[in-house]
Short mmCIF file of the C-alpha atoms (twelve columns), coordinates in Angstrom:
data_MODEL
# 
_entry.id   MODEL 
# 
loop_
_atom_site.group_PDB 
_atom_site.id 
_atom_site.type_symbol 
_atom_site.label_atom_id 
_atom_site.label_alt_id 
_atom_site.label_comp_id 
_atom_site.label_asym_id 
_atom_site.label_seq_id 
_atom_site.Cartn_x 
_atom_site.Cartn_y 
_atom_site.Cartn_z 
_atom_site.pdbx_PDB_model_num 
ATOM 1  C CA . UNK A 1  6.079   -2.411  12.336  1 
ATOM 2  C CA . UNK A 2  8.403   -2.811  9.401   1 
ATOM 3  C CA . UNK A 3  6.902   -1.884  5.518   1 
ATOM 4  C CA . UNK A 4  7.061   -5.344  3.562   1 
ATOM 5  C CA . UNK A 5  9.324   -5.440  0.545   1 
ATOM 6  C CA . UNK A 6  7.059   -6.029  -2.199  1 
ATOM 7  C CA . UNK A 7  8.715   -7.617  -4.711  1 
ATOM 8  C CA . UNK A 8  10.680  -9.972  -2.233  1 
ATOM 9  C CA . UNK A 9  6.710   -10.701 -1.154  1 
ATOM 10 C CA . UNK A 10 5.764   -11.414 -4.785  1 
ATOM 11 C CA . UNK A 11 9.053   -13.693 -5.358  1 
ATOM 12 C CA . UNK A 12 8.464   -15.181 -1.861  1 
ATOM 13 C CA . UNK A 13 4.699   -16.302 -3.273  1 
ATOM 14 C CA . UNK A 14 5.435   -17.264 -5.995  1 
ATOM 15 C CA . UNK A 15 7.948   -19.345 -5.058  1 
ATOM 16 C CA . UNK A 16 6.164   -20.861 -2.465  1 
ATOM 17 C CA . UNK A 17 3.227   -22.233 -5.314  1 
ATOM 18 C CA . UNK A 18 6.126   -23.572 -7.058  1 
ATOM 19 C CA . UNK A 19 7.158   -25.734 -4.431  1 
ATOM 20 C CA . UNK A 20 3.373   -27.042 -3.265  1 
ATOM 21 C CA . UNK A 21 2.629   -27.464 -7.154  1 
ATOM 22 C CA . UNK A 22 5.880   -29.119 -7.963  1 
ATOM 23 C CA . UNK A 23 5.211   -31.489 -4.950  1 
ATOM 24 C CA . UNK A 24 1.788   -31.951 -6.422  1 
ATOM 25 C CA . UNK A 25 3.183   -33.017 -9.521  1 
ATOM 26 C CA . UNK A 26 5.821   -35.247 -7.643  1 
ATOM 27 C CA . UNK A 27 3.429   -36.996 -5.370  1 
ATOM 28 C CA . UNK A 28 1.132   -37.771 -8.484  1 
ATOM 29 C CA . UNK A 29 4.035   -39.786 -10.450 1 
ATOM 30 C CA . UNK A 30 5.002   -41.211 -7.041  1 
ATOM 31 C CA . UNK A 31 1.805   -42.507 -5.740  1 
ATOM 32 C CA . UNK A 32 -0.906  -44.372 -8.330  1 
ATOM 33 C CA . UNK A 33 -4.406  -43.426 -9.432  1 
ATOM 34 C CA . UNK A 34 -6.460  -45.323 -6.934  1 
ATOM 35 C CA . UNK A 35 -3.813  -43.849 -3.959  1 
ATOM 36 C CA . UNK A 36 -4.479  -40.112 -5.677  1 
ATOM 37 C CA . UNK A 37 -8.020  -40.598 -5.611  1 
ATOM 38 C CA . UNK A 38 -8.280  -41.427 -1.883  1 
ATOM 39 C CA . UNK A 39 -6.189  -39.070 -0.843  1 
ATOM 40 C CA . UNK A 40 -8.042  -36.069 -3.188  1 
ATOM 41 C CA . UNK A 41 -11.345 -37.403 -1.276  1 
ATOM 42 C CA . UNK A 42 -9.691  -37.573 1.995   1 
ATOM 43 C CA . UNK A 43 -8.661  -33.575 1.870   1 
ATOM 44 C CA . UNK A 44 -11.466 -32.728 0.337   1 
ATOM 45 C CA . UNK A 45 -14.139 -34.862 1.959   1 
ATOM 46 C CA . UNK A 46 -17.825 -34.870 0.191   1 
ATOM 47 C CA . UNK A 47 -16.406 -34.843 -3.226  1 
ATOM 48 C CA . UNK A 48 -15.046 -37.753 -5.476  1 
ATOM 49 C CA . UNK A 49 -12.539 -37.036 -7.721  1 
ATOM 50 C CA . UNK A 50 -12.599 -40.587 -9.538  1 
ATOM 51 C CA . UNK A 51 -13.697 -39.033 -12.594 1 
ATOM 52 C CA . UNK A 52 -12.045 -35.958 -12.884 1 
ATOM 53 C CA . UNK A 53 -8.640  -36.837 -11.920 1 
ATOM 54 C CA . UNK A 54 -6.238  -37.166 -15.185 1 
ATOM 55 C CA . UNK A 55 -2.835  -38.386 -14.834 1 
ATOM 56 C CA . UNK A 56 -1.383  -38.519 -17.951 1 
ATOM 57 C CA . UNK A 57 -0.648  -34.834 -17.879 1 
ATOM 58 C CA . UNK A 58 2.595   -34.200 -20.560 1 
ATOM 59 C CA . UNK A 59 5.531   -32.025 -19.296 1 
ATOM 60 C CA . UNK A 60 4.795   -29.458 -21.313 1 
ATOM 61 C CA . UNK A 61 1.536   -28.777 -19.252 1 
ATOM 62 C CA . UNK A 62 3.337   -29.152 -16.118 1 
ATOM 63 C CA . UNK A 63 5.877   -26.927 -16.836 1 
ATOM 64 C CA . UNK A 64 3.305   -24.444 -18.195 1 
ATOM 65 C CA . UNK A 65 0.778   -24.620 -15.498 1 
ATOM 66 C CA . UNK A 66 3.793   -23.791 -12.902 1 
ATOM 67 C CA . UNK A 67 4.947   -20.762 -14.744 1 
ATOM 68 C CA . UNK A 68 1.048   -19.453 -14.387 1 
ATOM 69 C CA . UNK A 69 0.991   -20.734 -10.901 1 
ATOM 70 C CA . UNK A 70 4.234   -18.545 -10.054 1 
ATOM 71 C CA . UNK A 71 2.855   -15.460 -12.266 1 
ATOM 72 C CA . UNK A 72 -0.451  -15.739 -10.317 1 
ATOM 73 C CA . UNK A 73 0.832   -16.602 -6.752  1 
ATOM 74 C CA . UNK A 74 3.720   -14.220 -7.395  1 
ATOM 75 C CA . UNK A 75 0.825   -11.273 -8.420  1 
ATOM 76 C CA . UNK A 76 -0.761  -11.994 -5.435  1 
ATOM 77 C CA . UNK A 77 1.941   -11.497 -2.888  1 
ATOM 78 C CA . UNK A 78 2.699   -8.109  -4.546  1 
ATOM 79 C CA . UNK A 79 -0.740  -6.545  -3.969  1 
ATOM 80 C CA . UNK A 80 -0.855  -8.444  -0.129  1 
ATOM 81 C CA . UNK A 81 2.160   -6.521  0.420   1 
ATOM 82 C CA . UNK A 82 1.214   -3.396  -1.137  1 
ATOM 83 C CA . UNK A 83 -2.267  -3.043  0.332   1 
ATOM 84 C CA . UNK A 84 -0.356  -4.158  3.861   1 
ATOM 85 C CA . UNK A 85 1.905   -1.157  3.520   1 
ATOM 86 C CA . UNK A 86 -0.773  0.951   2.757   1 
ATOM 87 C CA . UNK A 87 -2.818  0.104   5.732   1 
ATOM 88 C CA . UNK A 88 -0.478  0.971   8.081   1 
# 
């Protein structure tokens, strides 16, 4: 079994919670509050998210939150692949 490359692993995760959040944030201006709302309750069933879902969220934010969301993700992948090629 091949080592995995860990930075192409971090870049790889990182990237990947780029897309899903960036899709978040597209499906959110796409689709309505009400439409949000069901579908946040539908994936996570047993909570309502009528009250906690905001979606006036400025660009800033957005941009913001998916620079932390590749920093974290990408963090992530680094030490999956580096405990990975330790384990073997």
């Amino acid at each position: 079994m091949e080592k995995l490359n860990q930075k192409k692993t971090a870049i790889a995760s990182g990237t990947a919670s780029l897309v899903v959040y960036l899709g978040c944030f597209l499906v959110m201006t796409i689709m309505g509050k009400d439409a949000i709302v069901k579908l946040s309750n539908l994936l996570f069933h047993g909570m309502d998210f009528s009250n906690i879902i905001r979606m006036n969220i400025p660009i800033g934010e957005t941009f913001l939150g998916a620079i932390i969301s590749f920093v974290f993700w990408g963090i992530i992948g680094y030490f999956f692949a580096f405990i990975f090629n330790k384990l073997k």
